[in-house]
C-alpha positions as CSV (number, residue, x, y, z in Angstrom):
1,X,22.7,-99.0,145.2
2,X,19.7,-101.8,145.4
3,X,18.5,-99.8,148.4
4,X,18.4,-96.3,146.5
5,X,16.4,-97.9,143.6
6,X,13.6,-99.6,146.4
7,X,13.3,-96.2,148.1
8,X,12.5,-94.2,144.6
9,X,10.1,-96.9,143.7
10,X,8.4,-96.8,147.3
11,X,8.0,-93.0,147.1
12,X,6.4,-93.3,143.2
13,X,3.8,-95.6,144.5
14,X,3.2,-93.3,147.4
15,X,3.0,-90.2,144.8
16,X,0.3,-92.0,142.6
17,X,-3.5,-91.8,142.5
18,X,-5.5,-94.7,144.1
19,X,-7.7,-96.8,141.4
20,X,-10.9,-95.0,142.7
21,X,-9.5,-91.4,141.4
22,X,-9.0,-93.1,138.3
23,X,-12.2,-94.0,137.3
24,X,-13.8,-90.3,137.8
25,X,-10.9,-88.7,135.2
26,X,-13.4,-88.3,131.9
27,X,-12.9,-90.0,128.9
28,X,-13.4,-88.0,125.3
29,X,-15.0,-89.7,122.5
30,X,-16.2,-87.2,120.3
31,X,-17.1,-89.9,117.3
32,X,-19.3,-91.8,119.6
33,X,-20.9,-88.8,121.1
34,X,-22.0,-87.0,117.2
35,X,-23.1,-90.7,116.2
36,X,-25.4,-90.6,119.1
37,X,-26.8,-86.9,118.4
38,X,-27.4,-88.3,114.7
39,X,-29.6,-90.9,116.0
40,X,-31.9,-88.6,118.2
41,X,-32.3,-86.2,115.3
42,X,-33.3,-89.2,113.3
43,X,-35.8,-90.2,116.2
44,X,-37.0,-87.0,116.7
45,X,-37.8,-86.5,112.7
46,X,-39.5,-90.2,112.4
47,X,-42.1,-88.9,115.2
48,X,-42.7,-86.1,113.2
49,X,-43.1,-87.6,110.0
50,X,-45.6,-90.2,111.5
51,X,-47.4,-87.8,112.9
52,X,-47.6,-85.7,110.3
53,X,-49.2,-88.8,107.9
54,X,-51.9,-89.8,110.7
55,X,-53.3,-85.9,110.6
56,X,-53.4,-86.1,106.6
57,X,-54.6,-90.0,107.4
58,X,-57.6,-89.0,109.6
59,X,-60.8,-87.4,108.1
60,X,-62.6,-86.8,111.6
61,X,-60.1,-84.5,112.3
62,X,-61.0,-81.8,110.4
63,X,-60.9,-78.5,112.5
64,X,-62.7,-75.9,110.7
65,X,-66.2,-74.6,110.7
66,X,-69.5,-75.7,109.8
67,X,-69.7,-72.4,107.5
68,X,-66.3,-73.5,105.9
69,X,-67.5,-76.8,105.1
70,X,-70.7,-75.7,104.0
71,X,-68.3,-73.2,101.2
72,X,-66.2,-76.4,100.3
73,X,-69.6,-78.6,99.2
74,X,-71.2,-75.7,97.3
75,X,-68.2,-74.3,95.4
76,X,-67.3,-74.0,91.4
77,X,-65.4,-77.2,90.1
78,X,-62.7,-74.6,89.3
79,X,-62.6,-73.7,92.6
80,X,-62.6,-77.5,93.9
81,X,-59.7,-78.6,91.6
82,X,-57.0,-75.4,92.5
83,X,-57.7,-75.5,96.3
84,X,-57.5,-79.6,97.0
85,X,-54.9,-80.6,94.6
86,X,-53.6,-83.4,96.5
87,X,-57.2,-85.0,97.0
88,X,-57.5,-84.4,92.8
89,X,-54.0,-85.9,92.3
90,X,-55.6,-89.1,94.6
91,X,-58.7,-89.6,92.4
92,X,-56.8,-89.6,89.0
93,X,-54.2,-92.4,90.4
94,X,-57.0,-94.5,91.6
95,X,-59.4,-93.8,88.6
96,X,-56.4,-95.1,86.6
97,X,-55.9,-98.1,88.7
98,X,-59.8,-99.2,88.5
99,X,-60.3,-97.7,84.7
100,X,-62.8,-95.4,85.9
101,X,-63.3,-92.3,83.4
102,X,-61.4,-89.6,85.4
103,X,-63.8,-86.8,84.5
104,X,-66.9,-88.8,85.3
105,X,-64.8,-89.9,89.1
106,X,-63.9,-86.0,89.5
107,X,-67.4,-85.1,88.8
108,X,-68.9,-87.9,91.3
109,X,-66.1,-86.7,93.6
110,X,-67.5,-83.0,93.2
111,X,-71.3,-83.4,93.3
112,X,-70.7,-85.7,96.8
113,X,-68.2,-83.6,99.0
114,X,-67.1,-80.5,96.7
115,X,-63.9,-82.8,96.8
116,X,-63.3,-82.2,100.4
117,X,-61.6,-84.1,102.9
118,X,-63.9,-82.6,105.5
119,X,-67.0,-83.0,104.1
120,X,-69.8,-85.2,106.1
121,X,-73.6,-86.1,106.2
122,X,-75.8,-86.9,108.8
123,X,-77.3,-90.3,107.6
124,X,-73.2,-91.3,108.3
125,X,-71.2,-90.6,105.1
126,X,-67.8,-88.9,105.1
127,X,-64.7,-88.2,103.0
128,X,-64.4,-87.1,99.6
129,X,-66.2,-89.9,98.3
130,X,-69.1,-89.8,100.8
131,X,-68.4,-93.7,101.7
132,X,-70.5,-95.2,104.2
133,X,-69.0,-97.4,106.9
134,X,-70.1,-100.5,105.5
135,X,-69.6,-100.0,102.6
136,X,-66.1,-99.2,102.8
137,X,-65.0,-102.6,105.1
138,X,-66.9,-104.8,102.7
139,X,-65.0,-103.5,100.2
140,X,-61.6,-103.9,102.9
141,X,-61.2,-99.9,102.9
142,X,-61.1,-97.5,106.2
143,X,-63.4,-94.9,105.0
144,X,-61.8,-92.8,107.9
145,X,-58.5,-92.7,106.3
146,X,-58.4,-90.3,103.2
147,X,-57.1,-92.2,100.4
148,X,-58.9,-95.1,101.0
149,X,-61.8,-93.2,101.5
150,X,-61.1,-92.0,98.1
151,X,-60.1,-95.5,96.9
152,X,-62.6,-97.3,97.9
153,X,-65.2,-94.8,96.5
154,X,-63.6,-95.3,93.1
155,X,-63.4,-98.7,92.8
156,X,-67.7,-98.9,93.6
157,X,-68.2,-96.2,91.1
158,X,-66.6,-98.4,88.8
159,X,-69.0,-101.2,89.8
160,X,-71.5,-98.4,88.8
161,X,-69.9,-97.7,85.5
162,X,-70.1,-101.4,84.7
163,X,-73.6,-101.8,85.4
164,X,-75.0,-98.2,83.6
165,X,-72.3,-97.2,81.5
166,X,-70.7,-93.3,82.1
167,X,-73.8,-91.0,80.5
168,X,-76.6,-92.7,82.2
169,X,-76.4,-90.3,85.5
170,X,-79.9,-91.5,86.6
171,X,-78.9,-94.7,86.9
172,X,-75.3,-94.3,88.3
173,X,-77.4,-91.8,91.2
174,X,-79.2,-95.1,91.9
175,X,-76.1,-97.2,92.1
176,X,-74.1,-94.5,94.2
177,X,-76.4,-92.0,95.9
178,X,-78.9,-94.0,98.4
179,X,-80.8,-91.3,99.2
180,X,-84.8,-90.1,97.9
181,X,-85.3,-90.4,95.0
182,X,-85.2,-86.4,94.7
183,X,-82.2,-86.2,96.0
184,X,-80.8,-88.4,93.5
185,X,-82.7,-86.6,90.8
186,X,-80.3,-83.5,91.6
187,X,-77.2,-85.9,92.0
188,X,-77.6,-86.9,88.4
189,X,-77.8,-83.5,87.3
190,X,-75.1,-81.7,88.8
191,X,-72.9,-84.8,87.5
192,X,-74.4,-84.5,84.2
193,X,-73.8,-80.7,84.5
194,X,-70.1,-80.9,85.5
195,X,-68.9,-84.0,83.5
196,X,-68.2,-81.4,80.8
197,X,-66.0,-79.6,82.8
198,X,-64.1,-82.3,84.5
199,X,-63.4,-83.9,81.0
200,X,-62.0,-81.0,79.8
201,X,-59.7,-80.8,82.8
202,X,-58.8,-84.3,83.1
203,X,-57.8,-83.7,78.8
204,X,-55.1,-81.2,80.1
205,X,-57.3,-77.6,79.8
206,X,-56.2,-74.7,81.8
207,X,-58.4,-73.9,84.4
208,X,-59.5,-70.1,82.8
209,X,-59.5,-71.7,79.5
210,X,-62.7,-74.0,80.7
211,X,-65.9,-72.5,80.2
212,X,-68.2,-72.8,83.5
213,X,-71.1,-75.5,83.7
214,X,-74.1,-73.9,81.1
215,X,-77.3,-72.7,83.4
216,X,-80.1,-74.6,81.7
217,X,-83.9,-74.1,83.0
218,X,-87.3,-74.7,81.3
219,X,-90.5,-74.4,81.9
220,X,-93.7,-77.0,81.0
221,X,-96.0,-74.8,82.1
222,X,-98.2,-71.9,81.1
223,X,-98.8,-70.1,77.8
224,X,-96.2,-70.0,75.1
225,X,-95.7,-66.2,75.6
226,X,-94.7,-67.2,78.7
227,X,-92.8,-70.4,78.0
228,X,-90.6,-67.8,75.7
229,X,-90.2,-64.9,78.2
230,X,-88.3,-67.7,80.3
231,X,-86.5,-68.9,77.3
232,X,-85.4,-65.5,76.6
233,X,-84.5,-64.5,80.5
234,X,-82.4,-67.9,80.5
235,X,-80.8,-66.4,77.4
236,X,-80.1,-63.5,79.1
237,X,-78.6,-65.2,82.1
238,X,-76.3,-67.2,79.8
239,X,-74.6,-64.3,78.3
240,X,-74.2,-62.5,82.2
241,X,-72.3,-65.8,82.9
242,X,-70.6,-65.6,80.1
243,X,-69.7,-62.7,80.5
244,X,-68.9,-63.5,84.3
245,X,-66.1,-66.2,83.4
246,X,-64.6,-63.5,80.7
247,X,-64.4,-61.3,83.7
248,X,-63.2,-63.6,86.7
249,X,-60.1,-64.6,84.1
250,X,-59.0,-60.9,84.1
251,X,-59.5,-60.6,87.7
252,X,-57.2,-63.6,88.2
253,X,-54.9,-62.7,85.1
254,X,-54.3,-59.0,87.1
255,X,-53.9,-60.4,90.4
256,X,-51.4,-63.4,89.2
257,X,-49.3,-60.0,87.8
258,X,-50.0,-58.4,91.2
259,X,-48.3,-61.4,93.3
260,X,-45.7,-61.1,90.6
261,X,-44.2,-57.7,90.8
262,X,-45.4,-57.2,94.8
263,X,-41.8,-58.3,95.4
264,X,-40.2,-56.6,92.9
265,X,-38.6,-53.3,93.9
266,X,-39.0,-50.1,91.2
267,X,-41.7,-51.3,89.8
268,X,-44.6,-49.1,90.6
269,X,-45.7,-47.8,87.4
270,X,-46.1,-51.2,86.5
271,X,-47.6,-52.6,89.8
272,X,-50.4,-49.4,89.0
273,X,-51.0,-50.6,85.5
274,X,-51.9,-54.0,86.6
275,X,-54.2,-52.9,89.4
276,X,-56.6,-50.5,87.3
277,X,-56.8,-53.6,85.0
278,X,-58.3,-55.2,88.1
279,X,-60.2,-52.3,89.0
280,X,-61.6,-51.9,85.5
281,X,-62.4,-56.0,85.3
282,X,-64.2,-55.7,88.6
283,X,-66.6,-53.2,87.4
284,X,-67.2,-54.9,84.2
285,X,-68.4,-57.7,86.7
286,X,-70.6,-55.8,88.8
287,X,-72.2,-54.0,85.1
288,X,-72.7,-58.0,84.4
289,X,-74.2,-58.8,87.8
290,X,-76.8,-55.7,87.4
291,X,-77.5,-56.9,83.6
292,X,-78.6,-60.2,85.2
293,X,-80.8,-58.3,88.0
294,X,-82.4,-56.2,85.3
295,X,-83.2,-59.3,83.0
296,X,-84.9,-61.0,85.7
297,X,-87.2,-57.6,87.2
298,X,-88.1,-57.1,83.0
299,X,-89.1,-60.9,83.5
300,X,-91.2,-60.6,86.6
301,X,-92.5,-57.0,85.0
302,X,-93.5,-59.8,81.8
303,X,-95.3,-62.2,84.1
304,X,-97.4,-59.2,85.8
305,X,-98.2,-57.8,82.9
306,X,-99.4,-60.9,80.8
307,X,-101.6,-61.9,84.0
308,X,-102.9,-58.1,83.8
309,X,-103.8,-58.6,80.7
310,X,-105.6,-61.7,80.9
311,X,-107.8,-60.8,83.7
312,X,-108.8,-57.6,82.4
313,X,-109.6,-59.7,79.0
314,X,-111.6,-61.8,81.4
315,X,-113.5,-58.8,83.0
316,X,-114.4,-57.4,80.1
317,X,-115.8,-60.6,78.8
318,X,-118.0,-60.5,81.5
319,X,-119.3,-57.4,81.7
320,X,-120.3,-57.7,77.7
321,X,-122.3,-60.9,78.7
322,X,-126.1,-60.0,78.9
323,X,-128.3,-63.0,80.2
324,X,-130.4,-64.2,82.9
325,X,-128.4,-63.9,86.6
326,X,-129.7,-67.3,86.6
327,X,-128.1,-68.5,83.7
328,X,-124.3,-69.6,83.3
329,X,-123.3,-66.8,81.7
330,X,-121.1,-69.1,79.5
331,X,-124.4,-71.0,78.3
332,X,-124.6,-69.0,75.4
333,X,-121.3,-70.6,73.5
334,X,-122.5,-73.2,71.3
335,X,-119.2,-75.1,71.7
336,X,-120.0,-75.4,75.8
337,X,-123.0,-76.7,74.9
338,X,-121.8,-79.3,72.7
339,X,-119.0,-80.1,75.0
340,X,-121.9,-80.6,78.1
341,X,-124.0,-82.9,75.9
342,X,-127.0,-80.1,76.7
343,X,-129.8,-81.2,74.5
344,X,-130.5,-78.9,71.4
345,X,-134.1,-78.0,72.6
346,X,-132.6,-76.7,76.2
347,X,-130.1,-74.2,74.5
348,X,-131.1,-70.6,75.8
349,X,-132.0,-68.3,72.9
350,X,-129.1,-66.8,72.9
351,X,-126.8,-69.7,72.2
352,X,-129.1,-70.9,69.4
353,X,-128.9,-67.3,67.6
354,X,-125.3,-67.3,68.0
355,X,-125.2,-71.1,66.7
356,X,-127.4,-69.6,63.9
357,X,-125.0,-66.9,63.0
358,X,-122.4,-69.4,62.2
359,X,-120.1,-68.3,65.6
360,X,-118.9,-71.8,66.0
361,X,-117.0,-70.5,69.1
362,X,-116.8,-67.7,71.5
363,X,-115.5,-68.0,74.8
364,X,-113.2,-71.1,73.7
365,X,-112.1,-69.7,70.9
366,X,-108.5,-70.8,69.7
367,X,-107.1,-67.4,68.4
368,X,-104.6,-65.6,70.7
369,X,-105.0,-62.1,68.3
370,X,-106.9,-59.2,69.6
371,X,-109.1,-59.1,66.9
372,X,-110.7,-62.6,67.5
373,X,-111.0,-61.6,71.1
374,X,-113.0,-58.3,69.9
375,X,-115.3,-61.0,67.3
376,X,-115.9,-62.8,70.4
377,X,-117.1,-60.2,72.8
378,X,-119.1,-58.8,69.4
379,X,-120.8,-62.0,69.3
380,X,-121.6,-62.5,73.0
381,X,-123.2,-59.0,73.1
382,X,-125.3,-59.9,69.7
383,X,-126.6,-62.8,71.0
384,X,-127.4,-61.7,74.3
385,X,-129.2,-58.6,72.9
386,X,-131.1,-60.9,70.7
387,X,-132.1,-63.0,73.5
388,X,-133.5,-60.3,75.7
């Protein structure tokens, strides 16, 4: 019997795998194995997210065109505000943090870059807040880095404000804009022309609801007829802009109702409806636009005329002057005379029969009236006839 058992246990050990053969049989663990797929999908989405923040991070790496960034520095504050929300959203925190007037910063913000991210200069500004370099580190801001680009710009406006309060733009262009002092002439208007607008935004005012920026533009210069032709073609652009913003709100009303039913199905009567309304609003526009080209060829027609006018007045003032070729033929206007210190006794005869006559004037005459050009020219001819 003790024999049997040592020959079954000799022939199980001769049966069974060597250690070596063991160690290739696989072992399943299929907690260890989804715990270590969890962590590479974690990985993977940290690389993503960090290099997601260093694109928005990094203003140098704007990839678009010079003609692009040209239509992001010269465009509408409305425009500004609904296409960079997130740089807007940026200026209000830190204009907050500082206690910087958030119209006056979204203004500033406007008149440097348009608000854009992309926006640069060739004496070495960049950013939203057109920081310089130095500027920037002295302050302990990378003006390279968006926010604290934008940071960094608000917090030396606010320097600014201190020094020249909110309204004074001349002196806050001196304080922020280091450029000529032209340049800074235009810097303080366009801020003083948009703080309107941003206030009313920063208050909480719908976009459509916001009148644009009023065109302003006078004149020091010339006559008064022509001083109030430009008044009145400044008037007239006014009411096409007006009119303009009335019309741009019912192009954007029509095409917000256009996104809205271009999904919905059975809705074509509808979908038509809304698109004449844009069709209609778009002509109204264009009628506007060609009211503005109108007013300003009526202008021009205005200036032509009034110069007409006053150099046929001129050549018919000469051509009713008889004297000596020899003469000024102004000489006989008592009132040059006087104004030349010409002695008395060295008037020509026809100056002292005008002075004679009482004509204390003729050629510098004050009236603007037809008539006292025709008493002048009358005047001229009598004493010139009386001379000769």
């Amino acid at each position: 019997m003790h024999k049997a058992v040592l020959l079954l246990l000799s022939a199980g050990l001769a049966l069974a795998p060597s250690p070596s053969v063991w160690a290739d049989v696989p072992v399943l663990d299929n907690d260890a194995k989804d715990k270590r797929s969890e962590d590479e999908g974690h990985s993977a989405t940290d690389k993503d997210t960090q290099d997601d923040q260093l694109e928005e991070q990094t203003v140098t790496s704007c990839n678009i065109s010079q003609k692009e960034k040209n239509r992001r520095l010269y465009r509408s504050p409305a425009q500004a505000v609904s296409e960079d929300t997130s740089n807007v959203e940026l200026i209000k925190h830190y204009a907050d943090k500082y206690n910087v007037p958030v119209g006056l910063t979204l203004s500033v913000a406007h008149a440097e870059s348009g608000i854009s991210t992309c926006s640069g200069s060739p004496t070495g500004v960049k950013g939203v807040m057109q920081l310089t370099k130095r500027t920037g580190k002295g302050m302990g801001f990378d003006r390279d880095i968006n926010e604290e680009n934008i940071e960094g710009g608000v917090k030396y406006l606010g320097l600014g404000v201190n020094k020249c309060g909110t309204t004074d733009y001349a002196c806050l262009a001196s304080w922020y804009n280091g450029s000529t002092a032209a340049e800074q002439k235009n810097w303080a208007g366009k801020v003083g022309r948009n703080h309107g607008w941003f206030n009313a935004y920063a208050g909480g005012s719908n976009i459509e609801e916001i009148s644009s920026p009023s065109f302003k533009s006078t004149v020091d210069y010339g006559s008064e007829a022509t001083r109030n032709a430009n008044g009145a073609a400044v008037g007239a652009v006014d009411r096409a802009v007006s009119g303009v913003d009335r019309s741009s709100a019912r192009v954007q009303e029509a095409g917000r109702r256009i996104d809205a039913l271009s999904s919905s199905v059975g809705a074509s009567e509808i979908y038509q409806d809304a698109w004449d309304d844009n069709t209609q609003a778009r002509a109204v526009n264009a009628d506007l636009l060609n009211n503005l080209m109108t007013a300003r060829n009526l202008f021009n027609e205005l200036l032509q005329a009034r110069l007409q006018l006053k150099l046929s007045k001129t050549s018919e003032t000469a051509k009713a002057m008889k004297s000596d070729p020899t003469v000024n033929p102004y000489s006989c206007d008592p009132v040059i005379l006087e104004q030349m210190k010409v002695p008395r006794a060295d008037w020509p005869r026809c100056a002292v029969i005008a002075a004679a006559e009482g004509e204390t004037s003729v050629l510098s005459s004050s009236g603007n009236s037809d008539g006292a050009i025709a008493d002048n020219l009358l005047s001229i001819q009598n004493a010139a006839e009386a001379a000769d």
